[in-house]
N, C-alpha and C positions, 0 to 999 in steps of 0.2 A: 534521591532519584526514585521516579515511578518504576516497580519493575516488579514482575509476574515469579512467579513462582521458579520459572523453566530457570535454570541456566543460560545464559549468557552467549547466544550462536557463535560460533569462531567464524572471522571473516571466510575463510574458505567454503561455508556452508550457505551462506547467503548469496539469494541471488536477490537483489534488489530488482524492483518493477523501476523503470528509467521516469516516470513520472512522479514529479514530486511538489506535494501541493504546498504553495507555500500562503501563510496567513495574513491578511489587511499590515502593512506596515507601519505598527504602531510602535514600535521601538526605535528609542534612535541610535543605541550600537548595534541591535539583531534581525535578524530576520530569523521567525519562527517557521519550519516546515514539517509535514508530516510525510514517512518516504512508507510504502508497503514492501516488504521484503519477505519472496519465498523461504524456508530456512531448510536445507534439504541437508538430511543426514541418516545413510545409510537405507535408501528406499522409505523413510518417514520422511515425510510433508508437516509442515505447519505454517503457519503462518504469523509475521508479527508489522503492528505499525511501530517505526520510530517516529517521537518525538523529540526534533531537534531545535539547539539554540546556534545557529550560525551567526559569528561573529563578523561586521560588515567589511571590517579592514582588517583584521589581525588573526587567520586563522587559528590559531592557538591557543585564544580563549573561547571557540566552541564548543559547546559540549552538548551531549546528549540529553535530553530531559527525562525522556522514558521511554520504555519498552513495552508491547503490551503484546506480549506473544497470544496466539489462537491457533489451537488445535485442531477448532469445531467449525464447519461451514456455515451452520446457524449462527456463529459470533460473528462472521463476515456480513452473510447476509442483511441483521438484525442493523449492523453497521453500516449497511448499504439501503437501508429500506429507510432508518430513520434519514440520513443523507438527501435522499431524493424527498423524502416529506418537505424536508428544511429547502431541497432548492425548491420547490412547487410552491412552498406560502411564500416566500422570496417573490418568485416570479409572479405570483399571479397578486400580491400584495403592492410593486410596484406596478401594476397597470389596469388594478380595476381595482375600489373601492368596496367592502360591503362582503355580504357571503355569498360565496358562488353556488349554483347548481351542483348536483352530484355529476351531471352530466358534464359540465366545463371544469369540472376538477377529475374527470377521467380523462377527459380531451387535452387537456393542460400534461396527465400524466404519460400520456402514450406520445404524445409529443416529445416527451423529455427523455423518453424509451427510446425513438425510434434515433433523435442522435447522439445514444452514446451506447447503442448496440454495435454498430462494425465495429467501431474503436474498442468495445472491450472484446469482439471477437477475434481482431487482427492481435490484441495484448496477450489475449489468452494462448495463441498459437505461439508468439514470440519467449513469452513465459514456458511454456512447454517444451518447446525447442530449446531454449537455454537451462531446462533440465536435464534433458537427456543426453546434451553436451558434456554438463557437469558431473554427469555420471562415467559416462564416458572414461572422463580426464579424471577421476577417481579412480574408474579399474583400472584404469593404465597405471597410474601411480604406483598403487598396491602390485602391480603384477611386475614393477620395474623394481619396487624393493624386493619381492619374493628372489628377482636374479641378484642380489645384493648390487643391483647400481642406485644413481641417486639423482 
């Protein structure tokens, strides 16, 4: 297994992003997905992608491939920049031939900006929100053992 340095989030700490990309289906017992998961623990943030192998009929021979936790917003970014490079020669390779202007490979990129800004701004809000929930349901917890219930 690929896996970072961190330890290993306890389910409890995860808040997974409900979006999960899953990869060309080239296997024919798996489908490979990559899920992004906030990893929240005790007001630290970080972040990590899973790399999973989901099994098509038999859940219980899935397993996980790797973990690639990030701390660093420049590791997201850097992952998000090369991402959009890859979809932009993608798109602009399937419909025009030849090398583009600087101009139509701006135009290509602000296009590719403009729809996938609300979505990540409505993600962003939903992700936020499903933190401070989880913090929430944290202090509550702690503050239900401090009365020794359970």
């Amino acid at each position: 297994m690929i896996s970072g340095q961190a330890a290993q989030p306890k389910s409890s700490q995860l808040l997974p992003l409900a979006k999960v990309i899953e990869a060309d289906d080239t296997l024919r017992e798996f489908t490979q997905v990559l899920r992004f998961d906030i990893v929240y623990d005790e007001d630290r943030l970080r972040a990590q992608v899973l790399w999973d192998r989901r099994h098509k009929e038999n859940k219980s021979l899935s397993k996980p491939l790797g973990y690639f936790p990030m701390s660093g917003t420049e590791q997201l970014l850097r992952l998000a920049s090369n991402a959009f490079t890859i979809a932009g020669v993608l798109a602009f390779f399937r419909h025009k031939k030849g090398l583009p202007t600087h101009e139509e490979v701006e135009s290509a990129v602000n296009s590719v900006l403009r729809l996938v800004k609300e979505d990540i701004i409505i993600s962003t809000e939903v992700i936020l929100r499903d933190i401070h929930l989880h913090k929430l349901a944290v202090e509550k917890m702690k503050a239900l053992c401090l009365f020794g219930e359970k």
